[in-house]
Legacy VTK file of the C-alpha trace (Angstrom):
# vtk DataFile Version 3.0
C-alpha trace
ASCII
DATASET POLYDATA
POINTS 266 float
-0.146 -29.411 -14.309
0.525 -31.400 -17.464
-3.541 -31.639 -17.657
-4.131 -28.085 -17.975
-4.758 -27.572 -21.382
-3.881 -24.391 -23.361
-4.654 -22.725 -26.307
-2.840 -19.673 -27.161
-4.414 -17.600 -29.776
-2.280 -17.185 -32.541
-4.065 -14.262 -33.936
-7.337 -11.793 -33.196
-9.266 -14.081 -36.410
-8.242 -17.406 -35.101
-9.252 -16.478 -31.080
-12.713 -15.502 -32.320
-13.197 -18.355 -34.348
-12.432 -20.627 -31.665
-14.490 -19.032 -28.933
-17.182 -21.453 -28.790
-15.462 -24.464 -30.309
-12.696 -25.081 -28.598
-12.852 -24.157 -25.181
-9.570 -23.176 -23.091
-10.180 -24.440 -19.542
-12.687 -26.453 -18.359
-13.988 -26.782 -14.765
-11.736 -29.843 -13.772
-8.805 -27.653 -15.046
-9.934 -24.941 -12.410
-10.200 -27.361 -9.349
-6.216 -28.457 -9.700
-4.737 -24.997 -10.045
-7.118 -24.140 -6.974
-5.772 -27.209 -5.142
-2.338 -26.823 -6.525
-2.045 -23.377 -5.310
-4.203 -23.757 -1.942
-2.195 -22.307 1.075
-0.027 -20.405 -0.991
1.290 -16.552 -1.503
-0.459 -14.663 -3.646
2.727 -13.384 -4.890
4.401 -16.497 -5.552
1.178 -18.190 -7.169
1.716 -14.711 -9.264
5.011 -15.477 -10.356
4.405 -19.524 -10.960
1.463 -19.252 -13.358
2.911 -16.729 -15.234
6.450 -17.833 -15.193
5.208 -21.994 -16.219
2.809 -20.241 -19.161
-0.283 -21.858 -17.786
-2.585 -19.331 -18.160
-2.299 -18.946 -21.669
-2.833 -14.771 -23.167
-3.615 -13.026 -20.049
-4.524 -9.598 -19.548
-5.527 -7.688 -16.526
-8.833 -5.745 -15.880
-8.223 -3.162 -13.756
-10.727 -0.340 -12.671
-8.042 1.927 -11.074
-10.296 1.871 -7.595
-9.489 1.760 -4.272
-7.534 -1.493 -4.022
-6.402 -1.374 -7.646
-2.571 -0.499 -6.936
-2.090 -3.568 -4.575
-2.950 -6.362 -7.789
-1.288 -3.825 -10.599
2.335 -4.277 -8.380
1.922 -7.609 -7.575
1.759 -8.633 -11.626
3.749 -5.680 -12.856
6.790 -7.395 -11.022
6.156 -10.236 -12.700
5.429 -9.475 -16.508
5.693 -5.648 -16.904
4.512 -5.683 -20.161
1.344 -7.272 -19.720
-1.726 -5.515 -21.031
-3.655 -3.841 -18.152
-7.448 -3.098 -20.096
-9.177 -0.135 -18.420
-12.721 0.231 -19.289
-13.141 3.791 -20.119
-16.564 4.518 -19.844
-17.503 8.197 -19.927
-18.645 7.885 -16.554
-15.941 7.603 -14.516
-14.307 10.554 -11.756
-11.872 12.550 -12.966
-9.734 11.254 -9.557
-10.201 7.829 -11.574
-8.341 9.224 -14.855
-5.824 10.912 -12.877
-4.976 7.824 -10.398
-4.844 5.856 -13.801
-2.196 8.070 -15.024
-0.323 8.012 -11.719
-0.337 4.259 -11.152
0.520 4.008 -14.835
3.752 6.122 -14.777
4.900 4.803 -11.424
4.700 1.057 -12.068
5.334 1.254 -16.243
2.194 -0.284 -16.672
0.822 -1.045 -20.674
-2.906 0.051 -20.238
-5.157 -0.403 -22.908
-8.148 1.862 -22.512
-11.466 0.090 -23.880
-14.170 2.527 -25.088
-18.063 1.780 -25.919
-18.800 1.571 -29.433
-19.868 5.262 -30.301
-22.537 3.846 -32.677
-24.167 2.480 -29.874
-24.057 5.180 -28.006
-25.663 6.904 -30.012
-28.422 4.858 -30.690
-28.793 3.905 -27.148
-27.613 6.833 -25.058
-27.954 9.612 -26.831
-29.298 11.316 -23.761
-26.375 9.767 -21.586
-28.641 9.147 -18.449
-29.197 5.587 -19.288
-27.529 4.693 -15.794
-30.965 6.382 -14.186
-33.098 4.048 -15.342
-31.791 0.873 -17.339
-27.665 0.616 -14.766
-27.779 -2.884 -16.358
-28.650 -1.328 -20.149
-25.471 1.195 -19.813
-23.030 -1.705 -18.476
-23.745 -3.785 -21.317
-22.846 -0.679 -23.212
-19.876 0.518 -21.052
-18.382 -2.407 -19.801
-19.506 -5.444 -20.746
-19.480 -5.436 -24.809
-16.106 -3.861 -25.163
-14.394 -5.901 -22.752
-16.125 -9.006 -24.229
-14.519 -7.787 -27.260
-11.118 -7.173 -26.178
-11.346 -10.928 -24.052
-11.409 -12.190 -27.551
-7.583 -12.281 -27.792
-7.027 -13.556 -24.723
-7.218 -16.976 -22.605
-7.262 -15.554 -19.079
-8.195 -12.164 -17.172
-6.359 -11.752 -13.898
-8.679 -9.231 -11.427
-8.403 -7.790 -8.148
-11.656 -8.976 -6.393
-11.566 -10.027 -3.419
-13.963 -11.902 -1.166
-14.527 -9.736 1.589
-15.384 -6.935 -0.656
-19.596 -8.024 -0.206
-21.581 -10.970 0.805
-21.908 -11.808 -3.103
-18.294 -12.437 -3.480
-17.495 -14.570 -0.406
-16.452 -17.827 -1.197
-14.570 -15.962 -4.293
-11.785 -18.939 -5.513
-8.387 -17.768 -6.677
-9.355 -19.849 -10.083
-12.650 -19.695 -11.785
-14.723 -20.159 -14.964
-15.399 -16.786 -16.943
-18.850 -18.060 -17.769
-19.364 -20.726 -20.869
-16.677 -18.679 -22.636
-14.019 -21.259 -21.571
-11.444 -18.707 -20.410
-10.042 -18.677 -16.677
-10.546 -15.760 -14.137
-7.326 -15.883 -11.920
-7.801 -13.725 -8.618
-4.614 -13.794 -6.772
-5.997 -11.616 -3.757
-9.411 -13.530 -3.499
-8.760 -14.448 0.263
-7.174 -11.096 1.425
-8.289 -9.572 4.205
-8.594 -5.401 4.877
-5.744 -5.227 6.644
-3.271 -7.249 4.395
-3.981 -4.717 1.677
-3.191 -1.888 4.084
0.145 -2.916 4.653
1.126 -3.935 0.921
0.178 -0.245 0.424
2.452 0.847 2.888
5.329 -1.729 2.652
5.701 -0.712 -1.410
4.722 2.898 -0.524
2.097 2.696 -3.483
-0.422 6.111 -3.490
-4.184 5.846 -2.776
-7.408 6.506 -4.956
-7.796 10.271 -3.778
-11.995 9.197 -2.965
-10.853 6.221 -0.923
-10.035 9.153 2.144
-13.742 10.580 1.145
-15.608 7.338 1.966
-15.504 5.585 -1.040
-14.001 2.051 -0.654
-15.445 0.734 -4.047
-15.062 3.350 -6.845
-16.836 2.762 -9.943
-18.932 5.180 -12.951
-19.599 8.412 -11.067
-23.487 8.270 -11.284
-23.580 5.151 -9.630
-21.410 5.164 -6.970
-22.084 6.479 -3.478
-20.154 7.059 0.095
-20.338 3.744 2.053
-21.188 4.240 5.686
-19.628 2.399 8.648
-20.853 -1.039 8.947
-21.600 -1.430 5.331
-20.181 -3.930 2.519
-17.441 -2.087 1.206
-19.190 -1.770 -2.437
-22.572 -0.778 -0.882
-22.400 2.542 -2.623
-22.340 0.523 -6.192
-25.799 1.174 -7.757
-27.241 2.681 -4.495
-31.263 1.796 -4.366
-31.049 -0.989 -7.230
-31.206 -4.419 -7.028
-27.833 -4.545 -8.746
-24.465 -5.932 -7.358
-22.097 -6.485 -10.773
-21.919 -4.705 -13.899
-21.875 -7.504 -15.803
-18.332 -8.746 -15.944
-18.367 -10.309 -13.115
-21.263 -12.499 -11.755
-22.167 -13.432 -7.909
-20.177 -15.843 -6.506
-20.671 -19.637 -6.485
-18.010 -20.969 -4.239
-15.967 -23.560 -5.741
-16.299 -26.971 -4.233
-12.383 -27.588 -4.915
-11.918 -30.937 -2.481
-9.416 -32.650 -4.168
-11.997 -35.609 -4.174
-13.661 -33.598 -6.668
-10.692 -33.590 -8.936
-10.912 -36.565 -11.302
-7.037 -36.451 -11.719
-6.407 -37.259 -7.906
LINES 1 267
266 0 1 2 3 4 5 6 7 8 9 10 11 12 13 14 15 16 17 18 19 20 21 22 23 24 25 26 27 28 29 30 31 32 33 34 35 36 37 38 39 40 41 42 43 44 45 46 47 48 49 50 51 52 53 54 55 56 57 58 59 60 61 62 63 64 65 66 67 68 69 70 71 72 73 74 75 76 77 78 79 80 81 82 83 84 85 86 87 88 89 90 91 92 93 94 95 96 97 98 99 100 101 102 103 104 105 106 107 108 109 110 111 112 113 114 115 116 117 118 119 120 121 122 123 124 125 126 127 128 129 130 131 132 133 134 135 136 137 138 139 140 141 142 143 144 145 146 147 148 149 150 151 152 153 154 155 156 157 158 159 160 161 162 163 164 165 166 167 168 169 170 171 172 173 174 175 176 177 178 179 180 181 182 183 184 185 186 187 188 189 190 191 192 193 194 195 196 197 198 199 200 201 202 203 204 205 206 207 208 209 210 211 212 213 214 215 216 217 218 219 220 221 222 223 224 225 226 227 228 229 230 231 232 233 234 235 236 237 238 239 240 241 242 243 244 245 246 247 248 249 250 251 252 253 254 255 256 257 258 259 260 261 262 263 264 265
């Protein structure tokens, strides 16, 4: 992994200065960890990135949804201290808050909770029923602007998706590009299945989002999110009757062509 170039920010100034000068990671540096790491545990890929340094300032994003507890244990382990950034949007069910809280006092986690600028708010959602008729207007509010802003400090975001979660995430790679920032998503449980998360919950006796029993798999703001019925994509209830899939943080999947063939270093 001597190719896989880092740059740790040395302070909040310096990251943002650098953003779109000196990129972190490029897309060659993606298709060796993917092909260094194929095959496997997502627990001990956990504990080798970390452990080597070769992600650089890495923070996770968590949601605190259904599946939430199973990536927030595996890292935890690992680097206890590392800052878990919760996008506290206004929006979310109280269960949400609470299971935050919980999960944060059983595992010792160091959340950062990331609020929308209240200036903009203001301006823009004054009314606060934005999410009725512009969902993509009050992400970029919610979501996507103050985690951009947070990112700033930070080479790599480690999230919980996972590929089976819809038919825009299959293909999901356990490495990717966070757009033309530079910076690297790592998703250690892209390739998990149902039933592996089931018993990581039980095995580390871990609690469960209090809606997941209610029929909500994928738990995001409370406007926006709806019961899923059998059959359905686990995040069908996410922006029920829109042609909407992400908030914004996260795009649709392009599955990563990682032969190693396509890795110049090979």
């Amino acid at each position: 992994m001597a190719d896989v170039k880092v740059s740790p920010p040395q302070n909040s100034d310096r990251t943002r200065d650098r953003i779109d000068v000196a990129p972190r990671f490029t897309q060659a540096d993606v298709i060796r960890l993917n092909n260094l790491f194929r095959g496997q545990d997502a627990a001990e890929v956990v504990a080798s990135v970390i452990g080597a340094g070769l992600l650089g300032e890495t923070a996770i994003v968590s949601s605190f949804g259904a599946e939430s507890a199973v990536l927030l244990h595996l890292v935890s382990r690992v680097a206890p201290d590392m800052p878990v950034l919760f996008l506290d949007t206004g929006k979310h069910f109280p269960e949400t808050l609470a299971y935050r809280d919980q999960l944060a006092a059983k595992l010792g986690l160091n959340i950062v909770n990331l609020t929308p600028d209240s200036e903009e708010l203001a301006k823009k959602d004054a009314t606060e029923l934005r999410w009725s008729y512009d969902p993509d207007g009050c992400c970029e509010i919610r979501k996507v602007k103050p985690l951009e802003k947070a990112m700033a400090d930070f080479d790599t975001s480690i999230t919980g998706r996972k590929g089976f979660q819809s038919s825009t995430r299959q293909g999901l790679a356990r490495f990717e590009l966070d757009g033309t920032t530079g910076r690297l998503k790592f998703n250690p449980l892209a390739n998990w299945t149902r039933d592996q998360l089931d018993e990581y919950f039980e095995a580390h006796d871990l609690p469960r989002h209090p809606l997941e029993a209610e029929g909500y798999p994928s738990i995001g703001c409370s406007p926006c999110t709806s019961k899923v019925k059998p059959g359905e994509d686990p995040r069908s209830g996410r922006w029920r009757g829109w042609d909407k899939t992400e908030c914004g943080i996260h795009t649709e999947v392009t599955p990563l062509g990682d032969d190693p063939a396509n890795d110049p270093a090979f």
